[in-house]
Structure formats: structure tokens, C-alpha cells
N, C-alpha and C positions, 0 to 999 in steps of 0.2 A: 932606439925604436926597432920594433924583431921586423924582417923584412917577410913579404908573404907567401910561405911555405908553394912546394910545388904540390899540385895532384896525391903523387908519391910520396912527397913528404908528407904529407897530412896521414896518408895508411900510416906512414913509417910512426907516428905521436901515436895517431889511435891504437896502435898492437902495444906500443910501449905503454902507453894509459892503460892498457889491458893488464898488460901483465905485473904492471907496481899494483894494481887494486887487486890482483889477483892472488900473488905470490908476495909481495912488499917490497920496500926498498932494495934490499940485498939482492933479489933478482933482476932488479932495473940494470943489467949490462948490455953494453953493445953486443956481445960475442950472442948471450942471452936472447937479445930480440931480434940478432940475426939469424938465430935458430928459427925462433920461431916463425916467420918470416919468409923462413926455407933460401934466403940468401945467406951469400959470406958477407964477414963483419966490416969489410973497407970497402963495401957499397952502398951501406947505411952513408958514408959521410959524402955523395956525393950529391946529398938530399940535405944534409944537417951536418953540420962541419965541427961538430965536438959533443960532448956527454952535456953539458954547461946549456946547449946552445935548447939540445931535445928536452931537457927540465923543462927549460927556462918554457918551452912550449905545449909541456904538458900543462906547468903551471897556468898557462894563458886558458885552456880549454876547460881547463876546472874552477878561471875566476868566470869565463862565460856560462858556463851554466850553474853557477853563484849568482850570477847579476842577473839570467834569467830566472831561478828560484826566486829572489829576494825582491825584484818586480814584480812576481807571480804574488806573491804574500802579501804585496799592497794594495790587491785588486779589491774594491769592497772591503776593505779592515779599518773595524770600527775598532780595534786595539792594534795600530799598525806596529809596536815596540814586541809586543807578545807576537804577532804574527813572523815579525821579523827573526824574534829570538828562536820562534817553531820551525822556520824553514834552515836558519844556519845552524841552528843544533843537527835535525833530519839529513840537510847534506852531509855535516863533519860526522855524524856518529853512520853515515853510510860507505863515506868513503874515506876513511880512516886514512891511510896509505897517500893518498890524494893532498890531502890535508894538513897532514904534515908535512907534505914537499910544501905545498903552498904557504903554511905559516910559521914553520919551525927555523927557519931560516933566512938571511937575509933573502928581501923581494931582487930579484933582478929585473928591476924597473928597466933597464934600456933594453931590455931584449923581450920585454911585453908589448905587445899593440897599444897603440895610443889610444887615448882614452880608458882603455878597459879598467885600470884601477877605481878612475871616477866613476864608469858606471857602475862599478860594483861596489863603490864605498853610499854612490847616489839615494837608492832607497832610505837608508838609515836617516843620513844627512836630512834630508824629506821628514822622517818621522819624528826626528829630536828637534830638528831648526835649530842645530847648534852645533857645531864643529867640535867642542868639546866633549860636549854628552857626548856627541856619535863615538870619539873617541874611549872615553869612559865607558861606553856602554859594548865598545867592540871588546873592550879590554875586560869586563865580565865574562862575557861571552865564550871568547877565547879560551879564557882560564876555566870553567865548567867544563868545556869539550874538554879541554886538556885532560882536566882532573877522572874525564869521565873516559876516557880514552884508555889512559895512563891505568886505569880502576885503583885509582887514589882514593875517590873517598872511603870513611871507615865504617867498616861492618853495619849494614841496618841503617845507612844514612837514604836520603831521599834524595835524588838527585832531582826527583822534580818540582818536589815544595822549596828546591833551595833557587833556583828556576824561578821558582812564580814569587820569590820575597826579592830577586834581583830585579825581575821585571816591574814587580810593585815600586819597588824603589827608584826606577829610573824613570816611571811613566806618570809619579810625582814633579820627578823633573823637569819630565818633558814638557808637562802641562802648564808648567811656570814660564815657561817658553813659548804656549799658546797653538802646539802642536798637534797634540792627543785628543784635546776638548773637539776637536774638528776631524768630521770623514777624511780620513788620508786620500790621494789621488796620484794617478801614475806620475815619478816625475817627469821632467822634461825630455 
């Protein structure tokens, strides 16, 4: 469990969230965002004690405002699986850089805040009532950002009708599970 950044260290994440969304991964160094920063690079560590630890804490601050989007999307969503898919598509295809720290790699689960995975897994779980859908259906999801990220799909393809025949198909699902037929509501 990540312990709770100081004052300082929280600028210290926010300049580095800056500059991986800004510039990409290869720019995320220490020496890097001690530039930017206008310090030297072995004062960063007396806020954050390795490269490992500052991810690990960008990644926290982009599953929080994931789990705020993704709450946001259940507000009044009479199609809470489409809404859902609209706001993680909107964050991943905005913050690209973000994105793949957060998903491309194993999660370092002991150095996130407690909870936050669940709250950010919460909405979905909400809208399928199934552990597996939500599963199933992160793992579409996932894979479109990816492919759309990547610009894999091929010439003239439609990334958003392929979008709305995934959604179609998971909101069949969902509805077998007694989820979608009913106003979604903020979870708990």
C-alpha cells in the first residue's frame, strides 16, 4: 500500500504526469523532471525514493481520474455499458502516454492507494452485475484503445461501428444478468 505523498511530492507526480503526457515515456527521467522542476536530480528522491515508486504514483492519479470519469458516465445512463465504453475510450485515446503506463504493464498493486483499483474497476462491475462480463468487457475495451492507439486497424476500417457491435454485444449480456434493462445508479 503507497504511503501518502508529501505536499512536494505530489508537485513532484504532477510535473512528471506533465511531462509523460507531454513529451512520452522516454522523457519520464529523473535527471528530466529535475530539469524541469528547476532542481537537481537527488532531491527528487527525498519526496519519492526511486523511478518504480513515482509510476507507480502517476499511475494512482490517472486510475483517480478514471474512476472519476467512469462514475461521471453512470450519472443518468440509460445505456450505462455504452456510456462506460464512451468515457474509457475519451480518457485512453486522450491520454495516450498515461495509458499505457497504466495498462501496458504489470499493475503495482502494493504501491497504489487502497481501494482505488476497486473504485475504478466499481462502475463497470455496477453496469454488467458480473465479475466476468466486467472482465470480458474491460478486455474489449482495452484491446480497441490498443488497436486504436497502436493505428492497427486497417485502411478505411471504422473504429466506431466496431465500438458499437462490441457494445451491442456485451449489453445483450449484460441484460441476461438483469443490469442494462434498469436506470444504472451511482455505486456505493
Amino acid at each position: 500500500m503507497a504511503e501518502p505523498l508529501s505536499p512536494r511530492g505530489r508537485q513532484i507526480v504532477a510535473a512528471a504526469r506533465e511531462l509523460l503526457e507531454q513529451e512520452g515515456p522516454t522523457a519520464l527521467t529523473m535527471r528530466r523532471l529535475a530539469d524541469r522542476l528547476g532542481i537537481r536530480a537527488p532531491s527528487l528522491y527525498k519526496h519519492l525514493p526511486d523511478k518504480a515508486t513515482l509510476e507507480a504514483a502517476i499511475i494512482a492519479t490517472g486510475f483517480e481520474d478514471a474512476a472519476a470519469a467512469f462514475e461521471a458516465a453512470l450519472d443518468d445512463a440509460t445505456e450505462p455499458l455504452a456510456s462506460l465504453a464512451g468515457a474509457y475510450r475519451t480518457f485512453a485515446l486522450a491520454h495516450p502516454h498515461l495509458y499505457r503506463l497504466m495498462a501496458d504493464q504489470p499493475l503495482p498493486r502494493d504501491r497504489l492507494p487502497a481501494g482505488l483499483e476497486d473504485r475504478t474497476a466499481a462502475p463497470l462491475l455496477h453496469a454488467t452485475g458480473d465479475p466476468q462480463l466486467a472482465r470480458a468487457f474491460f478486455a474489449f475495451a482495452h484491446g480497441m484503445v490498443l488497436l486504436e492507439l497502436a493505428r492497427r486497424l486497417p485502411a478505411g476500417a471504422d473504429p466506431q461501428a466496431a465500438w458499437h457491435e462490441g457494445i451491442a454485444a456485451f449489453q445483450t449480456r449484460a441484460k441476461a444478468h438483469g443490469r442494462q434493462s434498469v436506470k444504472a445508479t451511482q455505486p456505493p
